[in-house]
N, C-alpha and C positions, 0 to 999 in steps of 0.2 A: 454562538458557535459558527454562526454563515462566517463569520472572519479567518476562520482557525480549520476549513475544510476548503479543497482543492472545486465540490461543487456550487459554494457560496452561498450552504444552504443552512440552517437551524435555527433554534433557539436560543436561547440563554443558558452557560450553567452558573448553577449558584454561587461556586466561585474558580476561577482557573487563575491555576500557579505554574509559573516555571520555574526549572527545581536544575540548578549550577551543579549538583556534586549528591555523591552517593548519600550524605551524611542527611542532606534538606529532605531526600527523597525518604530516607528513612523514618526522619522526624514527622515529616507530613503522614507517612503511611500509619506512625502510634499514633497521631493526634486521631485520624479518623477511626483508627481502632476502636480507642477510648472512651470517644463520643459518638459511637455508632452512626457514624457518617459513610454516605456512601463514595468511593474511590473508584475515578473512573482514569486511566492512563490513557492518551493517545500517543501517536507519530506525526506527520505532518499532514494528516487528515486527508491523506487525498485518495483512501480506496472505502472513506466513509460519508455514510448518510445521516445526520444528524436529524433525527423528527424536531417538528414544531415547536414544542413546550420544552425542547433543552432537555436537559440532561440534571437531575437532580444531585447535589453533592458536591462535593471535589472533582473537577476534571486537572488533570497535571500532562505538563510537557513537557522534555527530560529536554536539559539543555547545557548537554554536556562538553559540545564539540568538541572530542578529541580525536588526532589519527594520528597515528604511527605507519609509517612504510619503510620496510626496508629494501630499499633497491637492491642491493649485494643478493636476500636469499628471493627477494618475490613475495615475500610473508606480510600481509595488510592488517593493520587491526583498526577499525573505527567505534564508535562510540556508536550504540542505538540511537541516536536520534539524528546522527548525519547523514545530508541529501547522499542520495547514492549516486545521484545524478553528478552530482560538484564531485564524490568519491571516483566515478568512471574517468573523471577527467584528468583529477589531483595524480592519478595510477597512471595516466596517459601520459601525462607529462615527465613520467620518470622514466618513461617507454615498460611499465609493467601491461600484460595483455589479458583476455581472458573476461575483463568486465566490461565489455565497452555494448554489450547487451543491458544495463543499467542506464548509458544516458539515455537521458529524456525522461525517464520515471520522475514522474514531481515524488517518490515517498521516497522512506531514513531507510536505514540500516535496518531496524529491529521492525518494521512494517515487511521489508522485503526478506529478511528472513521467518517472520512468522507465516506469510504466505506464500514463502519456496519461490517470490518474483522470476520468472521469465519473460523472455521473448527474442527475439530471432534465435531459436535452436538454442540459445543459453538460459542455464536456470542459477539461482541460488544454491541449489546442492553441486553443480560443478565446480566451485571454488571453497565454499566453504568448510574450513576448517574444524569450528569448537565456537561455541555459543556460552557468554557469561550470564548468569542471567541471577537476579533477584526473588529469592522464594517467598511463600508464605508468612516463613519464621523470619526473614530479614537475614536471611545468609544468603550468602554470594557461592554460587555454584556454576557448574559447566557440561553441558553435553556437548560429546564427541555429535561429530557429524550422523555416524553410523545410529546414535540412540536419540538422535531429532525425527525420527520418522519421516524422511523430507520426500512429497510428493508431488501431483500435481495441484497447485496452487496450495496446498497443507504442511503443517510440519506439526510436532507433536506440541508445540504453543499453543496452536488452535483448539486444543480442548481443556487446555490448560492457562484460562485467561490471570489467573492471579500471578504468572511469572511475569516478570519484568524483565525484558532483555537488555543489558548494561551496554554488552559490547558481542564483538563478533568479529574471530579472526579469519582471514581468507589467504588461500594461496596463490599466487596469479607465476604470468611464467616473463621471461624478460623477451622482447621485441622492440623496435624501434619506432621512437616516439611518433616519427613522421606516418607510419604504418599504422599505430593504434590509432591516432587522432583519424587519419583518414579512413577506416573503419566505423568510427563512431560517426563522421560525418555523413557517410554514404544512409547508416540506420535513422540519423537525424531527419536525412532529407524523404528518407522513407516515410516516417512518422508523420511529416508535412504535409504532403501527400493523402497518406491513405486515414490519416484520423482528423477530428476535429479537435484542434488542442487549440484552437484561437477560440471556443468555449469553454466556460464551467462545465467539468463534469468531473464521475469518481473514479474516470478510465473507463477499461472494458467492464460494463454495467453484468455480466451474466459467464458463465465457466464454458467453456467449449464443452461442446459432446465427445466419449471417445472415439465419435467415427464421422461425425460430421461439422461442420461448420455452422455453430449459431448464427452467427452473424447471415449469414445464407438463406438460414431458415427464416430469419425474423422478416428480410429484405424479400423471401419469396411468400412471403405474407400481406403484401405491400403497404407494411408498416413504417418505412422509410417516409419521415417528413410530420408522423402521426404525434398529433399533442394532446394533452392537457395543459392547460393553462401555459405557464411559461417552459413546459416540461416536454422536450422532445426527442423522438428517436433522429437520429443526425442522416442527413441525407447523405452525410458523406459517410458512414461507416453506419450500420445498423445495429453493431454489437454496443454501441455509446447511447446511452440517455443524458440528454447535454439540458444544460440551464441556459432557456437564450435570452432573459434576464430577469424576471424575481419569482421563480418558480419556486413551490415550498415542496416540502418532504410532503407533502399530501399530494399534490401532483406528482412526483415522482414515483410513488408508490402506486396510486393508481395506473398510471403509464405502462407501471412492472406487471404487476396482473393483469393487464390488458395483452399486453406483449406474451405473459406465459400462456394464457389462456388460448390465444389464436395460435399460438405456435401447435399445444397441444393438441384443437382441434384439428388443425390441419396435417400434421405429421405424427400425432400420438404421442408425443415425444416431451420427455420436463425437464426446461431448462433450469439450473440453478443459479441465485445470485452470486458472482464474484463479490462484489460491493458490499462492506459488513453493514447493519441499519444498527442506531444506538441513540436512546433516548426516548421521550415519555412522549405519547399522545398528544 
């Protein structure tokens, strides 16, 4: 799974497919039914922690690429599994406006809508539309924006891991091309700047407080620079646990309790992981 994750970190699963069309995703999901196989879906792995021992079962990656934009209304639709990053741009290029807080996100579609993705002052629930998504039963259904429960870094997916998000339409507004691009490059050169993204990591490792700055906290900890093994808090951003090269989910892990604990002792205060962890011991 280190192949198939943005920290280049895991195991093995027992088997991983990529799945062209609603039809495979279906078939795949009876076969595991049937034979009580465990199903596990990802996105482009990059807000996950894969432990050691992989991941037992069926892991699956939707790979659907499809997008629809229509320039005339502003109305986007992509496919859960496409970058959002290449989507901020594909929009920039028609001069549509409004996501260009998406480039630089290494995750799809249905990752940034199940965890409400933000950053600079924009969220996933400022554009989004209606969410398709894949039930239980293998029907194809949709929540309005208003009944995704979309908050901060949540939507109503997160407690609901068996849906499968197909697709996800957005509204954006019309601007000119020269303007969005220059927008997105100015966020670019920020990102440069203030994070480490010339390392492996799963992004911001831990959720902001509502009133304070984790990152701050962890930094007046002087945990900035602290390792296990190949597992470190980034000197350049403190809210990142980066891979500075063959650090395992067991290093990571511990890093994290280390990190929660001193932060605790010294401020009272518990941080929670942004980063979801998945897979076996």
């Amino acid at each position: 799974m280190k192949m198939h994750t943005s920290f280049k970190i895991g195991g093995p699963a027992d088997f991983f497919v990529k799945l062209k069309n609603i039809e495979q995703l279906k078939k795949v999901k009876i076969y595991a039914s049937e034979n009580s196989i465990p199903f596990t879906i990802i996105g482009n792995g990059s807000n996950l922690l894969v432990k050691d021992n992989g991941i037992r079962g069926i892991v699956a990656k939707l790979d659907f690429d499809l997008l629809e934009i229509d320039e005339d209304t502003g109305v986007v639709k992509a496919s859960g599994d496409y970058p959002v990053s290449k989507l901020a741009r594909k929009c920039a290029g028609k001069g549509l406006s409004k996501m260009e807080f998406l480039a630089g996100i290494p995750g799809t579609v249905g990752g940034a809508v199940r965890m409400n993705a933000g950053a600079f002052g924009g969220e996933i629930k400022d554009i989004l539309v209606k969410t398709t998504y894949l039930d239980e039963n293998l029907d194809v259904k949709e929540f309005s924006n208003e009944e995704q429960d979309l908050s901060y870094r949540h939507s109503i997916f997160c407690g609901l891991p068996k849906l499968i998000i197909l697709e996800a339409e957005f509204q954006l507004e019309k601007d000119s091309e020269e303007n969005v691009n220059t927008r997105i490059d100015e966020m670019m050169k920020t990102r440069i700047e203030k994070q480490p993204i010339n390392y492996p990591s799963a992004g911001s490792t831990f959720k902001r407080l509502p009133d304070k700055a984790t990152a701050a906290l962890i930094d007046q900890c002087g945990l900035k620079g602290y390792r296990v093994g190949d597992a470190e808090v980034s000197t350049k951003h403190a809210g990142f646990i980066i891979n500075t090269g063959n650090a395992t989910a067991k290093d990571v892990l511990t890093l994290i309790e280390i990190v929660k604990t001193k932060v605790y002792e010294r401020f009272n205060e518990r941080i929670e992981l942004e980063v979801v962890i998945m897979g076996d011991e």
